[in-house]
C-alpha positions in Angstrom: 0.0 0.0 0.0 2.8 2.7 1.1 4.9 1.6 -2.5 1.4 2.9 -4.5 0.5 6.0 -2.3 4.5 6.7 -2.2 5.0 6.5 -6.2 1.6 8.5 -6.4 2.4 11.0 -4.0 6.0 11.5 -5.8 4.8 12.7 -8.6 2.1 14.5 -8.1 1.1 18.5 -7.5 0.9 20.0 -4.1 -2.8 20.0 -4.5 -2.8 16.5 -5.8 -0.3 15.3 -2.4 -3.1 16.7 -0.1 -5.8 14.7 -1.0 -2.9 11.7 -1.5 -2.4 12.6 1.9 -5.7 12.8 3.5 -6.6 9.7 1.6 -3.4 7.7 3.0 -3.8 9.1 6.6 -7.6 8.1 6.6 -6.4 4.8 5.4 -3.4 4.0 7.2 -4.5 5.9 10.5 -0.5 7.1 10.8 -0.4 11.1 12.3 -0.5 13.1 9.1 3.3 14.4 9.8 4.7 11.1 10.0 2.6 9.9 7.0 3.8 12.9 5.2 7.4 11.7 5.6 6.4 7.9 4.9 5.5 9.2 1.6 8.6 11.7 1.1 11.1 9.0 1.7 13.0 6.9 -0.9 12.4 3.2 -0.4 15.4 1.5 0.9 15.8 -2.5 -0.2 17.6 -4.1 1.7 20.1 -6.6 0.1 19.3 -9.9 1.3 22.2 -11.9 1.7 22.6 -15.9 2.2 25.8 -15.8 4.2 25.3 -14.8 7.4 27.3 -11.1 8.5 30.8 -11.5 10.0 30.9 -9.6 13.4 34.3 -8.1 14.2 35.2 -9.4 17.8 37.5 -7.4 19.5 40.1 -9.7 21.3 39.2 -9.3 25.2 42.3 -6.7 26.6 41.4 -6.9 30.4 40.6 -10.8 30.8 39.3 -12.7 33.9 42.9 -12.5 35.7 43.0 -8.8 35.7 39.2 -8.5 36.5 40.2 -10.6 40.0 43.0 -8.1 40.7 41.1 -5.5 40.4 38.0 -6.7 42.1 40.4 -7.3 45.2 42.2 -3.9 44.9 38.6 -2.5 45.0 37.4 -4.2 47.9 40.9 -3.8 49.6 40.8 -0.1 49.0 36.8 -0.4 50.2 34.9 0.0 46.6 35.8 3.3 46.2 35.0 5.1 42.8 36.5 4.4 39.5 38.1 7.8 39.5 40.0 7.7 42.9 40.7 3.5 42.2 42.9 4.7 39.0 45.0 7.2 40.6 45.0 5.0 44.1 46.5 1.4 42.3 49.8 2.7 41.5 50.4 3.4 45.2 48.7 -0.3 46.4 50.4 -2.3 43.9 53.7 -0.8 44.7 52.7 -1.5 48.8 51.5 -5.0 48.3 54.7 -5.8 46.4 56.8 -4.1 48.8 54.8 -6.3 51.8 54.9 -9.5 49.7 51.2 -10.0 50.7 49.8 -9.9 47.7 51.4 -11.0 43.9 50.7 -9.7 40.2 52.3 -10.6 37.4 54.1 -8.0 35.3 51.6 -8.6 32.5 48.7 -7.9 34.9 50.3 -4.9 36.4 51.0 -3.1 33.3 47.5 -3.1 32.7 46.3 -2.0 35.8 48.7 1.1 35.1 47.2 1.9 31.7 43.6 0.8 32.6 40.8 4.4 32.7 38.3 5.0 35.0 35.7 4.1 32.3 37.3 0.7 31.8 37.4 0.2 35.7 33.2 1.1 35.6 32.3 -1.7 33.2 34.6 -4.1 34.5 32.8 -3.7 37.7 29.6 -3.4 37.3 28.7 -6.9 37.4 30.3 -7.1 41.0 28.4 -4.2 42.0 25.4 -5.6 41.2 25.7 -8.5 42.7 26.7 -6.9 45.9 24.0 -4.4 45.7 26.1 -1.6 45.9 24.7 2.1 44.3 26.7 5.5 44.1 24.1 7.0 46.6 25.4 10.1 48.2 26.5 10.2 51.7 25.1 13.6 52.3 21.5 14.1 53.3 18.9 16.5 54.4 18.7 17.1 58.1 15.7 18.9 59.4 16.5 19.3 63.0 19.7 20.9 61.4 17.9 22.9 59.0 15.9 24.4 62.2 18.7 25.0 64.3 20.7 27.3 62.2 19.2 31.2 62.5 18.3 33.2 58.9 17.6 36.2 58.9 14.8 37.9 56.9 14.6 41.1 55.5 12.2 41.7 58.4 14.9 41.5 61.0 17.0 43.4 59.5 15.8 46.7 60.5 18.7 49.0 62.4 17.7 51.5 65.0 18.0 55.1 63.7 21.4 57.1 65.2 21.3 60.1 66.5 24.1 62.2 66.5 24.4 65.3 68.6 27.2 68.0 66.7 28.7 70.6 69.1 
């Protein structure tokens, strides 16, 4: 129906695409803007193919081994946020080495060096999940607080008149 109406509408006068119009809006029941650009556009075929489309996979850079790490830098360092975790592992890695409590490969460690704070984010949010753990703020509204602290209004602010006495 849309093919007919569209080859119709295409080359018709402007007078002739308002009735095409109101005639494919009353039949189609589409809002007459979006009908109007049903009609405009070119029809696109899509080339149907019998080999199915090969997907670029990207070879996996931060694998399970360096996932662990970092989970267990981020607990160690007690889930703080992706930002302050990337500027805090230098300094850990370096401590755990020097105490010998904890060991990582050179391989993993260079990556934990080059690794952003967006990269850190998606590698844990499946851990975060499935702790339950949400970026809520630590800072909250405190009526009683709120009532104890004095404003003043434009009421209060009303000065006594001085009177000077000249000699």
């Amino acid at each position: 129906m849309i093919k007919v109406f569209r080859e119709r509408y295409r080359y018709a006068t402007k007078k002739e695409k308002i009735s095409i119009l109101n005639e494919f809006v009353s039949l189609s029941g589409f809002n007459r803007n979006y009908a109007s650009q049903v009609l405009r556009k070119k029809e696109v075929l899509k080339k149907l193919s019998t080999k199915p489309k090969a997907q670029n996979k990207r070879t996996v850079y931060y694998d399970a081994s360096v996932r662990k790490v970092l989970e267990d830098l981020w607990k160690l360092l007690d889930h703080i946020c992706s930002k302050r975790l990337v500027h805090a592992i230098p300094e850990t890695i370096k401590n755990l080495e020097r105490f010998q409590t904890y060991k990582i490969s050179k391989e993993i460690k260079q990556k934990l060096l080059k690794i952003s704070a967006s990269t850190i984010e998606r590698l844990l949010v499946p851990i975060r999940k499935k702790l339950g753990i949400k970026g809520t703020s630590m800072t909250k509204q405190n009526k009683y607080l709120i009532d104890r602290i004095p404003i003043k209004t434009f009421g209060e602010w009303k000065d006594s008149q001085l009177f000077l006495r000249i000699i």
